[in-house]
C-alpha positions in Angstrom: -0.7 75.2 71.1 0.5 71.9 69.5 0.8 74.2 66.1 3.2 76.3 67.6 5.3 74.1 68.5 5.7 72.4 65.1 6.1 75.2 63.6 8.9 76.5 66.3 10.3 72.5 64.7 9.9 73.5 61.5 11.6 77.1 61.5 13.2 77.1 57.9 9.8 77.4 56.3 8.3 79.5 58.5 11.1 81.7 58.7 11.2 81.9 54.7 7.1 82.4 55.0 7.5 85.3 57.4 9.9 87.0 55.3 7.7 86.7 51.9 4.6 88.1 54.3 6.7 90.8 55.4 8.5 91.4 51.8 4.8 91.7 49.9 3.4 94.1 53.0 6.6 96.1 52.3 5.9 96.2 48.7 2.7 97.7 49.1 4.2 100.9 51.3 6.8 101.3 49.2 4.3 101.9 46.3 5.5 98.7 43.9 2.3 96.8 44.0 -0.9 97.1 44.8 -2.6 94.8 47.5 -4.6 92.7 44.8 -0.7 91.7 44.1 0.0 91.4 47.6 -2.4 88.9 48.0 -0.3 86.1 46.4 2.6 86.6 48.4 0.8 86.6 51.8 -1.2 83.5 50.8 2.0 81.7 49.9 3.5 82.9 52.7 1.0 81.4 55.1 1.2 78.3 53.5 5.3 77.9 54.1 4.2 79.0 57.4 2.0 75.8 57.9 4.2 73.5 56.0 6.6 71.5 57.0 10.8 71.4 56.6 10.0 68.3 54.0 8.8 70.0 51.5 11.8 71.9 50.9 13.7 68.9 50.6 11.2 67.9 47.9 11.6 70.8 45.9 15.1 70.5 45.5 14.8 67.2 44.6 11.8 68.3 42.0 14.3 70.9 40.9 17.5 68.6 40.1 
């Protein structure tokens, strides 16, 4: 229950990891890739999901 709740708190990357999961799943019905490509966008998905805000901050910084 406590990881619900942080990740309710940190809703910018599980928002953006919900939209990649459902974005590669889409993909897949829509005949683009195959689920052995799919796999790669769920897994970082998931990961966003369980990471917190911080990291985006990071990554811009990385990025400048």
């Amino acid at each position: 229950m406590n990881n619900v709740k942080r990740n309710v708190k940190q809703w910018k990357t599980t928002t953006l990891g919900l939209i990649i999961i459902i974005a590669s799943i889409a993909s897949v019905f829509i005949k683009e890739i195959q689920w052995s490509d799919a796999v790669f966008g769920i897994g970082a998905g998931l990961v966003l999901i369980f990471s917190p805000d911080t990291i985006l901050t990071k990554f811009g910084n990385f990025v400048k």
